[in-house]
C-alpha positions in Angstrom: 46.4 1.2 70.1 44.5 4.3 68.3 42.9 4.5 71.7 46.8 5.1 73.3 48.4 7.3 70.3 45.4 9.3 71.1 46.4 9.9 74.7 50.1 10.2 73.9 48.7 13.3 71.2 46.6 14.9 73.6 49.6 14.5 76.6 51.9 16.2 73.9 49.1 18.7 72.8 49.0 19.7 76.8 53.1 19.9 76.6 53.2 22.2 74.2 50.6 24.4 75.7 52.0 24.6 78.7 55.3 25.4 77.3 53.6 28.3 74.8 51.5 29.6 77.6 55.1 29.9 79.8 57.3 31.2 76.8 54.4 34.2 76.4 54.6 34.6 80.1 58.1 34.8 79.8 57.9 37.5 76.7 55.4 39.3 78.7 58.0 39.7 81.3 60.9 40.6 79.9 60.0 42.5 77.0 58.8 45.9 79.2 62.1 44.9 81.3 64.6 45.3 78.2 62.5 48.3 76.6 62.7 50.2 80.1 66.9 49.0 80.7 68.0 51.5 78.1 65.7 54.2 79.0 66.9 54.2 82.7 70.3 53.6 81.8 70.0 56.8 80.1 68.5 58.5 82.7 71.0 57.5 85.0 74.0 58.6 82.6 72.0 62.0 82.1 72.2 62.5 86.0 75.9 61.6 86.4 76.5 64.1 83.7 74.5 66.6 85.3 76.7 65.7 88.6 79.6 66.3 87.0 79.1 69.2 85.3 77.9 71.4 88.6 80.7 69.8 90.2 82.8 71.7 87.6 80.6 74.8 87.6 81.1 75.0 91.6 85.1 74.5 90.9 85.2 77.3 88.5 83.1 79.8 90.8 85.5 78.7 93.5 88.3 80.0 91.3 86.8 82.7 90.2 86.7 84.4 93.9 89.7 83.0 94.5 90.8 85.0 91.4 89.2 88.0 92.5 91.1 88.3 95.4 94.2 88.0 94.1 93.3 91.0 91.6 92.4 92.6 94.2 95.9 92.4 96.9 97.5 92.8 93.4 95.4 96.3 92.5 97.0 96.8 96.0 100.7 96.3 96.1 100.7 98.3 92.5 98.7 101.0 94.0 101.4 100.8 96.7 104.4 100.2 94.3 102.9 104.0 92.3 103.3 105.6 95.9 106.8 104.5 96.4 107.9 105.2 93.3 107.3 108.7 93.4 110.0 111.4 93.5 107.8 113.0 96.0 107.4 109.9 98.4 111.3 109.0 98.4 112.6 112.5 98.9 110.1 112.3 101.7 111.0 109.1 103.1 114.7 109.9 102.9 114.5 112.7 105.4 111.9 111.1 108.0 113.0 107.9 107.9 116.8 108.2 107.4 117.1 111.9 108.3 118.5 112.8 105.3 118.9 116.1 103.8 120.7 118.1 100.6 124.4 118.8 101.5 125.4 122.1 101.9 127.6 124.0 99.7 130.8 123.3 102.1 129.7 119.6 102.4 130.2 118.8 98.0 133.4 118.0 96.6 133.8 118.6 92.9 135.9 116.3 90.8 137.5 117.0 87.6 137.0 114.4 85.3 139.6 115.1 82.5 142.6 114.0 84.2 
């Protein structure tokens, strides 16, 4: 019977040998695998950060031409709007474009206001 117990021991002894040997297999594996998850998680958020923020950077560029532009046509039509307005540039206008002219002294009327 010793002779059998014995057998059964070392069988069991084997087990659990095997079974360490496989659980620090195991730990040998996944232990670099979960300290490297985080660190290329990281990495990954860092880049999609990046991504979005010269995505941003290209928008705001874009606007800024866009902007420049506009100040531009509008440095334009007030530039424009300063010629018209002129005394100079109406009288002007007024006789080349609608051929109009001063009235002569037998073409005024006077009106007396205190009636």
């Amino acid at each position: 019977m010793n002779s059998k117990e014995r057998v059964k021991n070392i069988n069991e002894y084997k087990k659990r040998k095997k079974n360490r040997y496989r659980r620090r297999k195991i730990k040998r594996v996944v232990k670099p695998i979960l300290c490297a998850f985080p660190v290329v998680s990281i990495i990954i958020i860092n880049l999609c950060g990046n991504a979005i923020v010269s995505n941003y950077k290209y928008e705001i560029n874009k606007l800024k031409k866009q902007l420049r532009k506009e100040e531009i046509v509008l440095d334009g039509l007030k530039m424009e709007q300063l010629e018209n307005s002129s005394i100079t540039n109406i009288e002007e206008n007024a006789k080349e474009k609608l051929n109009m002219d001063y009235p002569n002294e037998s073409q005024m009327r006077y009106i007396d206001l205190k009636d």
